[in-house]
C-alpha positions as CSV (number, residue, x, y, z in Angstrom):
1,X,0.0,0.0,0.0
2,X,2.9,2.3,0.7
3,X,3.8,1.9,-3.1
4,X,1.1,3.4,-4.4
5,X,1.8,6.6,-6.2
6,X,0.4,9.8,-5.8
7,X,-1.5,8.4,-2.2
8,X,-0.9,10.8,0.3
9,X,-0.1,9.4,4.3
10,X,-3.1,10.9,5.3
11,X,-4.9,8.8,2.7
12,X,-3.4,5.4,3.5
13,X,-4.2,5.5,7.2
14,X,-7.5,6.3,6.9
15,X,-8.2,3.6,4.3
16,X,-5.9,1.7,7.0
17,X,-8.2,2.4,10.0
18,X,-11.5,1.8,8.1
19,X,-10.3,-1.6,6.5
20,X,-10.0,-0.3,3.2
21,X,-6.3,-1.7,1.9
22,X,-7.9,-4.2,-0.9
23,X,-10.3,-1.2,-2.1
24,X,-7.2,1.3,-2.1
25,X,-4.9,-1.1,-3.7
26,X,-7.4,-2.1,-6.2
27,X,-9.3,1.6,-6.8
28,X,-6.8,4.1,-5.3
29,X,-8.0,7.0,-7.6
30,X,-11.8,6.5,-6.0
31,X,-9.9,6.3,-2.5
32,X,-8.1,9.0,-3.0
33,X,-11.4,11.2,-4.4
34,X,-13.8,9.8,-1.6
35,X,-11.2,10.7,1.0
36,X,-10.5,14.5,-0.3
37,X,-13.9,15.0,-0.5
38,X,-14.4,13.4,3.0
39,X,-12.1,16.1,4.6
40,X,-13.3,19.3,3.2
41,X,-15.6,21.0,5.5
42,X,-19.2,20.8,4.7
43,X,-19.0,24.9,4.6
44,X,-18.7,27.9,6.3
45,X,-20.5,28.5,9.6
46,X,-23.6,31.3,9.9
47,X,-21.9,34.5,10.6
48,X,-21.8,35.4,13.7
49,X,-21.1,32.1,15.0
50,X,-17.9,31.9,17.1
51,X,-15.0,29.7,16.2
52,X,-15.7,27.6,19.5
53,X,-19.4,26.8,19.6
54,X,-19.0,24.6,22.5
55,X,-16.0,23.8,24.2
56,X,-14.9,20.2,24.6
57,X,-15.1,18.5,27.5
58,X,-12.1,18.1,29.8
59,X,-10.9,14.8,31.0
60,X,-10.6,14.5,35.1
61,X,-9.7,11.8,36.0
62,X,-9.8,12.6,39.6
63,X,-14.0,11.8,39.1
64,X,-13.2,8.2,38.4
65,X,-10.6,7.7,41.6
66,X,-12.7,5.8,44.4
67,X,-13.4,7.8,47.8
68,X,-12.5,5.2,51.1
């Protein structure tokens, strides 16, 4: 899979996380398209809208240590 030429990294561990190797090895043009198109963003947000709609959620993991 790492022979294929013109696949981007980015593009051969994705197809490698969602099982795809025999599908990239055998369509790797298709891959490559589904996968660009995949990563674009879907547009741009309403205006107005801030950058950080809602912030993530931090990991304690204090909450999770038992109290004796």
């Amino acid at each position: 899979m790492s022979g294929a030429p013109g696949i981007s990294e980015t593009v051969q561990l994705l197809a490698e996380q969602h099982g795809l190797e025999r599908a990239l090895k055998l369509f790797p043009d298709g891959v490559r398209a589904a996968a660009e198109r995949g990563l674009r963003p879907l547009g741009d947000p309403p205006k107005g809208t801030s950058p950080i709609v809602s912030p993530a959620p931090i990991f304690n993991p204090t909450r999770f240590e038992k109290v004796e």
